[in-house]
N, C-alpha and C positions, 0 to 999 in steps of 0.2 A: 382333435389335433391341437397342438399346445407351440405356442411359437415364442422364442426364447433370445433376449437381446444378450451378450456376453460384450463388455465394456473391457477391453485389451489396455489395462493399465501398468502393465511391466515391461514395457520396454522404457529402457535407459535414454534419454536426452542425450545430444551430443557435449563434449566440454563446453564450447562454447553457450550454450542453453543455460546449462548447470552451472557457470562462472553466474548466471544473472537470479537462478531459482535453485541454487543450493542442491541435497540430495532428493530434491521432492520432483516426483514425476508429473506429467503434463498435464494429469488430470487435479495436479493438487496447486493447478499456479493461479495467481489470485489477480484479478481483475474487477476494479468499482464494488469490491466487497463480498463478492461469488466465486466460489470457484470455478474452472472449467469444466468439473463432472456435472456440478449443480447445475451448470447453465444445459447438457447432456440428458441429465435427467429431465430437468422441466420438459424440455420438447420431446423427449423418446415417451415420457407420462400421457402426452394429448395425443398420441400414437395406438388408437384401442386397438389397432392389430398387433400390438406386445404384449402377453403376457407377462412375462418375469425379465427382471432384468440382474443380472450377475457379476458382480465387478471380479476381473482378477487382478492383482496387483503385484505381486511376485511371484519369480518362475516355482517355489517349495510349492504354491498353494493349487499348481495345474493339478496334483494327484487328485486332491482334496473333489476339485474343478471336476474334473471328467465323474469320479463317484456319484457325484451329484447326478449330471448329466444323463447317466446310466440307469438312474430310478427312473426318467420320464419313458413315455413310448418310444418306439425309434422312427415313427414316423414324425416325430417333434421337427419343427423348420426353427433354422439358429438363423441369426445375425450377427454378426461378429465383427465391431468397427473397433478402431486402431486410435486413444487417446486422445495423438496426437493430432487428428483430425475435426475442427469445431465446423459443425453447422451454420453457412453463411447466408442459404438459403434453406428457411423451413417448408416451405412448397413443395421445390423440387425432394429434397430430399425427404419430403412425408410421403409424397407418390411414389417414393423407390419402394419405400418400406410397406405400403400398402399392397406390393404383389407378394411380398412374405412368405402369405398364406397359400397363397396358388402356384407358387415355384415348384416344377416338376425336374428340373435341372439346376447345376450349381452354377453362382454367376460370381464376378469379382465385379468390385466398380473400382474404378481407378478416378484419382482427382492429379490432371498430371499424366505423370510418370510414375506414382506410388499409388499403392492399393490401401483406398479408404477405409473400403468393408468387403467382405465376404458374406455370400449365402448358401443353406445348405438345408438341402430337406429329409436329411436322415440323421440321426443321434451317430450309430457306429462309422459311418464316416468321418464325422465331425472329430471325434473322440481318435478314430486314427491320425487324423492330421497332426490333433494337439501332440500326438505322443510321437509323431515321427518328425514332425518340423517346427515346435513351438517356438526352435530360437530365430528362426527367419521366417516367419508371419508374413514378413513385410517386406522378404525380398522380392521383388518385381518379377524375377527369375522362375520363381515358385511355381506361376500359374501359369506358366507356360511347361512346363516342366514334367507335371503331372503325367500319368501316362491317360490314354483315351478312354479308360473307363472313371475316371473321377476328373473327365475335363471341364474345366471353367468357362463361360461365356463370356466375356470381357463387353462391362459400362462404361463409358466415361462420361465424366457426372463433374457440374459446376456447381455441386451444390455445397461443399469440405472446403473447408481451408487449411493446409497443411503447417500446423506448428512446429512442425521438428525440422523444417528449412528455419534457417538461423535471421536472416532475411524477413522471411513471414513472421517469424515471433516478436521480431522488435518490430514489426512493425504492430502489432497486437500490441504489445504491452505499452508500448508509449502514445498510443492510439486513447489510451485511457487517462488523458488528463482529469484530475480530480479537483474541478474548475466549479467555483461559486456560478450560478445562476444565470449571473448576469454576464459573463465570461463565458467567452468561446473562443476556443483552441486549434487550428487546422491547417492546414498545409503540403508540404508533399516531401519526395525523396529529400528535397536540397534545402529548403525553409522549411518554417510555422511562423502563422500568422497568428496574433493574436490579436483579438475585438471583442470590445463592449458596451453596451449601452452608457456604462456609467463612464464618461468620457475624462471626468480630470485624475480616474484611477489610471488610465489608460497613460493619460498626456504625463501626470508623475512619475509613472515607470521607464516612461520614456527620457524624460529630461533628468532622471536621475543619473543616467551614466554619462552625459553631458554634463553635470554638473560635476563627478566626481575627478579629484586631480587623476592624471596623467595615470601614474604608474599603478593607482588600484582598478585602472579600465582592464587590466591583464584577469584579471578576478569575474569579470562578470563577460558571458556570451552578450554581443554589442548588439545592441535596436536599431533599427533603422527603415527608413519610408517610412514615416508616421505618415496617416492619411485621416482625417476627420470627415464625417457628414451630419446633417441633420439628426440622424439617429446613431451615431455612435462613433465610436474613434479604432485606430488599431495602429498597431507598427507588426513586421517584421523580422524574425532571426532565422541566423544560419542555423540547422538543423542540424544539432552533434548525435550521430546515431552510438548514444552513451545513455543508458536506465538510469532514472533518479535513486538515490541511496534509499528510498524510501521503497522504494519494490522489490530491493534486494534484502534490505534489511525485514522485509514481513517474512520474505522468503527464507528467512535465516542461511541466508548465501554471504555473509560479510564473517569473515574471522576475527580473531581479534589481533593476528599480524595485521590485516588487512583496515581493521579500525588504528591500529597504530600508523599505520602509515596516513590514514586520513588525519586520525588528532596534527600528526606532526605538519599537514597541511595548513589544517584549519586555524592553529595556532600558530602556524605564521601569519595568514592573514588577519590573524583578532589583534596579532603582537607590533605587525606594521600600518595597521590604520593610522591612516589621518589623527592627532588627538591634537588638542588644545586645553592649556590650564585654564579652570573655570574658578569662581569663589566657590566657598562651602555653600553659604549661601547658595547659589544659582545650583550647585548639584545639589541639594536638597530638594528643592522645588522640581528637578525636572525627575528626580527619583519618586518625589511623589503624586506625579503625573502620573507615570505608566506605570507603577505599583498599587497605590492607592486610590486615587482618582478616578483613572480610568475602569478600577475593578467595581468600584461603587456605584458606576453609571451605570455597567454592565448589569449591574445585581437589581437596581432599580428596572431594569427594560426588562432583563427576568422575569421580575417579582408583576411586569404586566401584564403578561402574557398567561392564557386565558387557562394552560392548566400547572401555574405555576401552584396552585394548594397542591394540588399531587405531590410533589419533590416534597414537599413542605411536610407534605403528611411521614413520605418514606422516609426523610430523612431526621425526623422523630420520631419514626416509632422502629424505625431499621440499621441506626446509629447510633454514637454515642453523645450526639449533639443533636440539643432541641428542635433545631429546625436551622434556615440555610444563617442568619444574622447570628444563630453562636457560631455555625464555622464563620461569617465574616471577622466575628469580635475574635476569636481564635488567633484567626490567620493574623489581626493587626497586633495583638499582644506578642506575637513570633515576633511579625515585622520589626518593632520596635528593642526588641529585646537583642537581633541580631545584626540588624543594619545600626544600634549604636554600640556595637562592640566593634564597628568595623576598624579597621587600620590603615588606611589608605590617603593617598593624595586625590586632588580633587581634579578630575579634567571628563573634559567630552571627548567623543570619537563619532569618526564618521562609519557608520554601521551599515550592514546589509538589510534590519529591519524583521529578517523572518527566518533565521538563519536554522530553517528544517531541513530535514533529509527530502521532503519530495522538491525543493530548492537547491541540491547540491546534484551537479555531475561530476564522480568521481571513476578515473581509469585508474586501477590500479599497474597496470604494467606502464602505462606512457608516467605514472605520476602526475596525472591531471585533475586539478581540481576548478569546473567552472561553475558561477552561481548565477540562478539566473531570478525573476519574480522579486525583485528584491520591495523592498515596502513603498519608496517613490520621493520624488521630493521635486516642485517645482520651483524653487530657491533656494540657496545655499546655507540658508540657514537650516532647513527643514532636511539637511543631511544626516546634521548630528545629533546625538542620543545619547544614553547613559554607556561607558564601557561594560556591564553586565548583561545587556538585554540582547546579542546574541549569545553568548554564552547560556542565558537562558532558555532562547530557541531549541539554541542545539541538544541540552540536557532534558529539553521536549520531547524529542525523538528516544535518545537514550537512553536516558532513567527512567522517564514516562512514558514511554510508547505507545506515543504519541496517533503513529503511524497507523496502529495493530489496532485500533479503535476505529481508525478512519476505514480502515479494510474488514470490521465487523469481526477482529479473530478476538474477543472476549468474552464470558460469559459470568451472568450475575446470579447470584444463588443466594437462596436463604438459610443459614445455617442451623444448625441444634440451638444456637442460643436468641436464635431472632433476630440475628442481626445480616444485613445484607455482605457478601460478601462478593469480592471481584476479583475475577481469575483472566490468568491473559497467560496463552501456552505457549511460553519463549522466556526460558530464563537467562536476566539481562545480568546477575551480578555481577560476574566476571567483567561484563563491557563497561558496569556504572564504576568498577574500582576502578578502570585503567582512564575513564575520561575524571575521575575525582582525582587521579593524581596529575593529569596534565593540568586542570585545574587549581591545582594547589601549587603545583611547577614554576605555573607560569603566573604567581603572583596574586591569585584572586580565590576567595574564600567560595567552599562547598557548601554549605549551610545557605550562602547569602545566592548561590546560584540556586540552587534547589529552591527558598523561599522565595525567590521571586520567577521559578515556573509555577508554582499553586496558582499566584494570579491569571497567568496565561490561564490554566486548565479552566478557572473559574470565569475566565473573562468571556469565555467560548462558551457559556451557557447558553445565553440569547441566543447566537447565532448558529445555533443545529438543534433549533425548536424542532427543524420536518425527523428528528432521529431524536425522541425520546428515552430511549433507552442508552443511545450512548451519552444524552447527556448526564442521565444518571450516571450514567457509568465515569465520567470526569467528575461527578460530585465527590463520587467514591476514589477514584486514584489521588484527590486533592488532598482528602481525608487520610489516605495509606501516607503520600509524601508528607504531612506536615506530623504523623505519628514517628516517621523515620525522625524529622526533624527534632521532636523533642528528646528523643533517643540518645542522638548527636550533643545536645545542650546541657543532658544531664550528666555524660559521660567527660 
């Protein structure tokens, strides 16, 4: 006897689901870098009462579906769970699956009011159902309905969590903050808290919107109850049940109306910052702080770290640069060549500090745009920054995607000619031309944004040692933007 899991991944998301994950169905929404089928597989795999498992994904491929079905025996016992259902408890729901093999009758298990899964101990049953009711699977009505020779037994089972409630998904998806370490994230319907050991990150974020004038406190969700102990500090916010840009944009759910409307946000707020005239002087120095400076500390902490000859090796003998100090000498010959073509007046701005997509909450029906993580400042001076360095955040996201790395949708290949190459499955041109021209619009040179994200990508070496392969993988996107750059310089 052969017992056969069938993964019901073709049903449609409601609008509201699909406003936050695009056209991709519930088994393809992405969470801390897995998807929700992966997370499906892994525990339906430690499940030895499964033989084969069979995804369907659209209604064309049932034909396909049932053929299959119809080579096994007909005493085959199916399983048949519903996408948008993730596993909250592996226990209980290993012990559903563990009667599989011994089901003499058919059972529904409902989590709710909706049916989780289905089981069935014959093939031509199974194969009826699909072809007389595939398009409501999941109407509740169904298993009641049935007449008394194909009657259902009805479970109900805390073991599912239902994602296709709009409610449960956000609370899933923003459940997954993508939080350093030392950071912890949590709260409930009406707040989040946030706390951490490292207490003056905490107490800066806090006192930064205390310190910022009046009228840019509209820009950021406001902290409040800061409380410190012994072991760590935390404050407080109101809970906007609103997805960071950075979940929608993996999901390829942002159009480029919909990016229009955010630039013409974002560049209000880069356009109405705080600014003050600085000397040449002092904006040199503080450009070559977070450009230069701070990327060669980075490289040194790098180059400590215990298998930094690795990179070293790949990225001479898998590039076109010797090793990581020709991309540094690289990148500073760019530097120099395009930061002294600039044309600009000299002044600081009071900055958001991290100006990324998983830092922006954007409605596009209300036209709301709030930022929240911003980089911190416990004194007024410690506000301001160069006017380029969100702008280079944001082109993080953007042109680098930035995002799709941190969510693992990348992959590195070794080509025909040896050399390594990096694939990220989302083409951004269309989005990099329309934020290069609100960029150029609004005053500030594409080149000189673009070169000074390389440093960001390069400055994150050190700090995603535990994920080797993606920091390869920022070696390599560093390499792709400063080859666009020369592009740019020659032309």
């Amino acid at each position: 006897m052969k017992t056969v899991c069938i993964y019901d991944n073709h049903t449609e998301p409601n609008i509201f689901i699909k406003n936050i994950i695009g056209q991709k169905k519930f088994g393809e929404v992405i969470l801390k870098r897995q998807k929700v089928k992966e997370k499906f597989w892994t525990f339906i795999k430690k499940q030895k009462v499964i033989d084969e498992i069979l995804e369907w994904d659209y209604d064309w491929q049932m034909e396909a579906l049932i053929g299959k079905l119809k080579q096994f025996n007909s005493d085959t016992h199916i399983v048949h769970i519903f996408s948008n259902f993730i596993v909250q408890n592996e226990t209980n729901a290993g012990l559903l699956l563990k009667k599989l093999p011994y089901i003499a009758e058919n059972y529904v298990c409902f989590s709710g009011n909706a049916p989780a899964l289905f089981m069935l101990d014959n093939i031509p049953l199974y194969c009826q159902i699909l072809e007389r009711h595939s398009n409501i699977l999941q109407n509740e009505e169904l298993y009641v309905a049935f007449s008394s020779d194909i009657e259902f037994k009805r479970i109900n089972s805390t073991a599912f969590f239902n994602l296709g409630i709009y409610s449960n998904f956000m609370q899933y998806i923003s459940g997954g903050f993508d939080t350093r370490f030392f950071n912890s994230v949590k709260g409930d319907e009406f707040t989040v808290i946030k706390s951490s050991t490292d207490k003056k990150k905490i107490k800066a974020e806090y006192q930064f919107y205390q310190l910022l004038p009046d009228y840019m406190k509209t820009w950021f969700v406001m902290p409040y109850d800061y409380q410190e102990t012994t072991k760590e500090a935390s404050y407080k916010m109101e809970r906007l049940h609103i997805t960071d840009l950075a979940i929608r944009w993996v999901h390829g759910a942002i159009t480029l109306d919909e990016l229009k409307k955010l630039l013409d946000k974002a560049f209000y707020f880069i356009q109405t910052r705080e600014k003050k005239p600085i000397s040449q002087e002092d904006y040199v120095k503080l450009e070559h702080k977070l450009y230069l400076d701070k990327l060669e500390q980075r490289i040194k902490a790098f180059k400590r770290h215990e298998k930094y000859s690795f990179f070293e090796m790949f990225v001479g003998m898998g590039t076109k640069f010797s090793g990581i100090d020709d991309i540094l000498e690289n990148y500073k010959q760019m530097f120099y060549k395009i930061t002294g073509s600039l044309n600009m007046q000299y002044f600081s701005v009071i900055g958001h500090g991290d100006l990324c997509f998983s830092n922006m909450l954007f409605n596009k029906e209300a036209d709301l745009l709030k930022l929240i993580d911003p980089k911190g400042a416990v004194e007024e001076d410690e506000l301001w920054t160069n006017p380029y360095y969100d702008l280079a955040k944001l082109s993080h996201s953007i042109c680098g995607r930035y995002d799709f790395f941190n969510n693992g949708l990348y992959h590195i290949s070794l080509g025909s000619d040896l050399k390594f190459k990096l694939d990220i499955d989302f083409d951004n041109i269309e989005y990099t031309n329309k934020f290069r021209d609100y960029v150029e619009n609004n005053g500030f040179s594409y080149e000189a944004v673009r070169l000074y994200e390389v440093s960001l990508f390069l400055s994150m070496l050190p700090l995603h040692m535990d994920n080797p392969q993606k920091v390869f993988g920022f070696i390599l996107n560093a390499i792709n933007i400063m080859g666009e750059l020369e592009g740019c310089l020659r032309d």
